[in-house]
C-alpha positions in Angstrom: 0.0 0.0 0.0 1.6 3.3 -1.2 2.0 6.4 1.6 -0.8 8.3 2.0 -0.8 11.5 3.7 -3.1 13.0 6.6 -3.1 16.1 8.3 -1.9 16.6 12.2 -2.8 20.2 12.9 -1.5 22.0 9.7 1.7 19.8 9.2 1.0 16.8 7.2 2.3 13.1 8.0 2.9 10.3 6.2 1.6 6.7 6.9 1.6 2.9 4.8 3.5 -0.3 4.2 6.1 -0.1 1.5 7.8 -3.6 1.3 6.3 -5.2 4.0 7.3 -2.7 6.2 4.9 -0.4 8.3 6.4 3.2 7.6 5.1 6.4 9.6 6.6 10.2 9.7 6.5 13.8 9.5 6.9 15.9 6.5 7.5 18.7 8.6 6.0 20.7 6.3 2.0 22.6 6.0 2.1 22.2 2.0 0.5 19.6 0.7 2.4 19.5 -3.2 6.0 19.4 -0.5 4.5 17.1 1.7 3.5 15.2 -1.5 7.4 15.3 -2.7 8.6 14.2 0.9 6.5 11.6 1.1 7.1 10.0 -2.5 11.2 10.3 -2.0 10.5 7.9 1.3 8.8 5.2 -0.5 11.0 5.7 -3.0 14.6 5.1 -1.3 12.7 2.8 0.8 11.6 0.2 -2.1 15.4 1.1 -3.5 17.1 -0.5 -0.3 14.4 -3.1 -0.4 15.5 -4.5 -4.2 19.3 -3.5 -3.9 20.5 -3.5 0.0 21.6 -0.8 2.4 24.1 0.7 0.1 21.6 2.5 -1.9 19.7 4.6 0.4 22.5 4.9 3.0 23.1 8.8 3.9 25.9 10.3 5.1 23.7 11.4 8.3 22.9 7.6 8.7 26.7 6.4 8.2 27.7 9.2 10.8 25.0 7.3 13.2 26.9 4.1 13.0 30.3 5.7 13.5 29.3 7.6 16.5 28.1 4.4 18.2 30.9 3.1 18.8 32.4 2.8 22.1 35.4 4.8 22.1 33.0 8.0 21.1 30.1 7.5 23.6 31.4 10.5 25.9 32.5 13.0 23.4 32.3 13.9 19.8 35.1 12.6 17.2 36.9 16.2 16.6 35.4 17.8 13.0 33.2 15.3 12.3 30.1 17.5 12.7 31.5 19.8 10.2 31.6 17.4 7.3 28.0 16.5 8.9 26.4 19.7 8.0 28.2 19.8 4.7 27.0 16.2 3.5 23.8 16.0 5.9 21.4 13.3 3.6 23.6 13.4 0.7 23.9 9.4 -0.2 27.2 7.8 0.7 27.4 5.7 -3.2 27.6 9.2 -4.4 30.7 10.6 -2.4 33.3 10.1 -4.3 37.2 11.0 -3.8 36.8 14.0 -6.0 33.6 15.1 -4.5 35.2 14.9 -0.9 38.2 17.4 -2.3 35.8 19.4 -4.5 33.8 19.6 -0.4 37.2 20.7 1.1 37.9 23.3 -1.7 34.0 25.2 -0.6 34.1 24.3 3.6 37.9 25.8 3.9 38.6 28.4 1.1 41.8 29.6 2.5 42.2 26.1 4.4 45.9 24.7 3.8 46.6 21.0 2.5 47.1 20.0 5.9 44.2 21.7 7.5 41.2 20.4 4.8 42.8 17.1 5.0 42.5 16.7 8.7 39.4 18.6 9.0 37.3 17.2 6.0 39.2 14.3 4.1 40.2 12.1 7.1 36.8 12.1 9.4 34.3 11.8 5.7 36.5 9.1 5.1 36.3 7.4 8.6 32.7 7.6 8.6 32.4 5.5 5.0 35.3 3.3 5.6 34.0 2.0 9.1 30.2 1.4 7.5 32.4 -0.5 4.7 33.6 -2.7 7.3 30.0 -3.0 8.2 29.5 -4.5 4.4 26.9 -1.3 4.4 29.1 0.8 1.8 32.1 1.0 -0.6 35.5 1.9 0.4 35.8 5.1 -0.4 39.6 6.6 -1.2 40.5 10.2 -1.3 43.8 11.8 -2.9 45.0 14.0 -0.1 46.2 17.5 -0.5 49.8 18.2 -0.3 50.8 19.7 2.6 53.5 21.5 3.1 55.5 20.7 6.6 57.6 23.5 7.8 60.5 22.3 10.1 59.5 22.6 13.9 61.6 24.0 16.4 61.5 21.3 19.1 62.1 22.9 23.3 65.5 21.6 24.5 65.9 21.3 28.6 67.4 24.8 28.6 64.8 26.5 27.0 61.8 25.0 29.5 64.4 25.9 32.5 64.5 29.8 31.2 60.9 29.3 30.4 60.1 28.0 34.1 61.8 30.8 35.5 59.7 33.2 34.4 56.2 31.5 34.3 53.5 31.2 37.2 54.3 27.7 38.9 51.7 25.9 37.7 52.5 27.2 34.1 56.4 26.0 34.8 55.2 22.8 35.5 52.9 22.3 32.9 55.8 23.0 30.2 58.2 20.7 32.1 55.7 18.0 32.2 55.1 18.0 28.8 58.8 18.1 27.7 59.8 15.1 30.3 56.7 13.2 29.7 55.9 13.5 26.2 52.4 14.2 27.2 50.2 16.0 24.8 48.9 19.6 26.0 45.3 18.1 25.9 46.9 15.3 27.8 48.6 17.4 30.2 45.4 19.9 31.0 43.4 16.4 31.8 45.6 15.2 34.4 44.3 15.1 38.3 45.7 14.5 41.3 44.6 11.7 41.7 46.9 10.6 38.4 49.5 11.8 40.1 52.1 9.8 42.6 55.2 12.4 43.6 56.1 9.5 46.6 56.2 7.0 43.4 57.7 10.0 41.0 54.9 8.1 38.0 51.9 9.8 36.5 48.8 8.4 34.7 48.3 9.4 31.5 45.3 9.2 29.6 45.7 9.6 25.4 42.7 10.8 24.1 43.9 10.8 20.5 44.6 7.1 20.8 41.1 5.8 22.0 41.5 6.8 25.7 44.5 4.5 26.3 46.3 4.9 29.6 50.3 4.7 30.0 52.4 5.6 32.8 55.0 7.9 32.5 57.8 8.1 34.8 58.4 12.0 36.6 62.0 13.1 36.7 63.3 14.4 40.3 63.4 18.0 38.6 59.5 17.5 37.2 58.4 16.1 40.4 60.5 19.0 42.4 58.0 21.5 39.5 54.5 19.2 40.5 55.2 19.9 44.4 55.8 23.9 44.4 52.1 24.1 42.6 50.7 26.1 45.2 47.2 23.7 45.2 45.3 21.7 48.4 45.8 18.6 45.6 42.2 17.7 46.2 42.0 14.2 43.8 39.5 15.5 41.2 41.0 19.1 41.0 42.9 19.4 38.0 46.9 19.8 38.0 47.1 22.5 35.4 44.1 24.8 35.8 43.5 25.4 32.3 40.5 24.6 30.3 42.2 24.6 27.1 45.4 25.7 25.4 43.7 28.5 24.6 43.1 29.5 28.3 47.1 29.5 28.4 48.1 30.3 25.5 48.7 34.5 26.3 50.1 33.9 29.5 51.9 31.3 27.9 53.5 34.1 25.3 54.1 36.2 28.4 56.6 34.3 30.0 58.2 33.7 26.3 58.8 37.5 26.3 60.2 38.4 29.9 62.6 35.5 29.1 63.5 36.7 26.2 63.8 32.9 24.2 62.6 31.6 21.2 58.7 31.8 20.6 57.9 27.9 20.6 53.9 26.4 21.2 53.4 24.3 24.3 53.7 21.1 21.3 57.3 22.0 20.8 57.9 20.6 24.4 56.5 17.2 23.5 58.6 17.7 20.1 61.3 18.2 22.3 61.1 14.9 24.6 61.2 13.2 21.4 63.7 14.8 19.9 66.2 15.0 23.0 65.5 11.1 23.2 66.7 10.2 19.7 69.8 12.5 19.9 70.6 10.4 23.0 70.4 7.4 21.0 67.2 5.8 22.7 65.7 4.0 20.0 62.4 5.3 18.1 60.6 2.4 19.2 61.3 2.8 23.1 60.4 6.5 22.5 57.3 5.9 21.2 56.5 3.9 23.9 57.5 6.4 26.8 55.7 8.9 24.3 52.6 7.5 23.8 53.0 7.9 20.1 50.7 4.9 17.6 53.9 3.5 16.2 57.8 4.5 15.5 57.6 5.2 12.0 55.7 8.2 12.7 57.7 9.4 15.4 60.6 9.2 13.1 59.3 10.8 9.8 57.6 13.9 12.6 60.4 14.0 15.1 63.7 12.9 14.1 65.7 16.3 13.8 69.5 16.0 12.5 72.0 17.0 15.0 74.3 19.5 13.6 77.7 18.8 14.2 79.8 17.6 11.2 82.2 16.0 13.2 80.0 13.2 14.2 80.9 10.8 11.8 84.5 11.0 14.1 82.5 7.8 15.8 82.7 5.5 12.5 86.8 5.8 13.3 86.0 5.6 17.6 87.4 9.2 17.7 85.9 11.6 19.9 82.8 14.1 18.9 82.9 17.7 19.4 79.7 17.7 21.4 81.2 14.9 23.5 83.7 16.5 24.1 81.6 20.1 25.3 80.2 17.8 27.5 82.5 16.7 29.3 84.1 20.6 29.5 80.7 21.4 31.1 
């Protein structure tokens, strides 16, 4: 039995069995030639998945339904993923294609770099349809990312956090310093309590949001755990380390203490770039710093964080003769 339409007040609903299935909505709408349209495009998509399977009345709104189910995103939203959500809203997933997701980047960020349309509309529009694919409810889909241009970052050596501490509030000290001896990202970092924190046992528990939630424990240096203890605080278990609700929230005072101590403008990331960094040149080996680092896997530790040291004089070692920076070490 085809829909037929009646009237609830002055918006007009929807009602029947299409496909052996009893079917009943709004049309949201008081016209009855629009109601008529809405109506029609149900049964329509509706007899479509009937004869040919989910694929071909899947919407992107639907796929996005699935995704956000899952576990891992039950307390919070995966990041961008409601901007490609109002973009593609009911558009049908069969017809995204590669070029139609970069053709979408080009009109949602006009003056967006490579880097920033891929992360913000290429990767989570892709996520969405790939995990539904390995739902056998869509195609793979594959997009051509935009190039992206990767300026070299400055990473934070031990010196720089020390002049930075000594001109930052305590707590901002300490948040710098825990970052650079930890590895901890600054969204990490901002999350930590108290009660995630063990000064006796010098060992803090991290939690990494950008890998799922996962918790690692990352051992406190005497000079961070020396930092943690002069935080003027009554350490009350759910009161939060670093009072900062963002990085936003510290990035001017942040810039501040960058200025009275007259060093090199670096972001609070170049302090995780910097634990990495300072690692490697130690000759700790990728995979171990990715551990300690919380990073997915050592390759892209490597490729992101592995900096060339600048003395010329180090191949000295293939020939067992002293460095030059060994030897400034040992004159220090």
């Amino acid at each position: 039995m085809p829909l037929k339409l009646y009237k609830r007040g002055k918006i007009w609903h929807y009602a029947g069995t299409v496909a052996g299935d009893r079917l009943r909505g709004s049309t949201k709408t008081a016209q009855k030639p629009e109601a008529e349209k809405i109506a029609n495009e149900v049964e329509r998509r509706k007899l479509e998945r009937h004869r040919h399977g989910i694929s071909a009345t899947l919407t992107f709104a639907q796929a996005a339904f699935e995704y956000r189910r899952q576990e891992r995103f039950l307390d919070r939203t995966p990041k961008y993923l409601e901007l490609v959500e109002d973009h593609w809203r009911n558009t049908l997933v069969k017809e995204i294609t590669g070029g139609t997701v970069r053709r979408a980047a080009l009109t949602i960020l006009p003056s967006g770099s490579g880097a920033y349309r891929n992360r913000a509309v290429l990767v989570p529009t892709q996520a969405v349809i790939n995990y539904c694919a390995a739902l056998d409810m869509c195609h793979y889909l594959k997009v051509k990312r935009f190039e992206e241009k990767t300026a070299r970052k400055v990473p934070a050596t031990w010196d720089w956090v020390q002049a930075f501490m000594a001109h930052a509030s305590p707590h901002l000290g300490a948040l710098a310093c825990f970052m650079f001896c930890t590895g901890a990202r600054i969204s990490e970092a901002i999350s930590i309590r108290w009660r995630d924190v063990d000064l006796t046992s010098s060992k803090a528990t991290i939690t990494m949001g950008k890998l799922g939630g996962v918790q690692r424990i990352a051992h406190l240096p005497p000079e961070l755990v020396a930092a943690l203890a002069n935080i003027p605080s009554n350490r009350n278990d759910d009161d939060q380390v670093f009072p900062y609700s963002s990085y936003r929230a510290c990035a001017q005072p942040w810039d501040v203490a960058i200025r009275r101590a007259g060093i090199q403008r670096l972001t609070a990331h170049c302090c995780r770039h910097g634990f990495a960094t300072s690692l490697l040149h130690a000759g700790i080996d990728p995979i171990t710093v990715a551990k300690l680092g919380g990073w997915k896997d050592a390759a892209q530790l490597f490729k992101t964080y592995g900096h060339p040291m600048d003395d010329e004089t180090l191949t000295n070692v293939l020939t067992a003769t002293p460095v030059t920076q060994v030897k400034k070490r040992k004159q220090n």
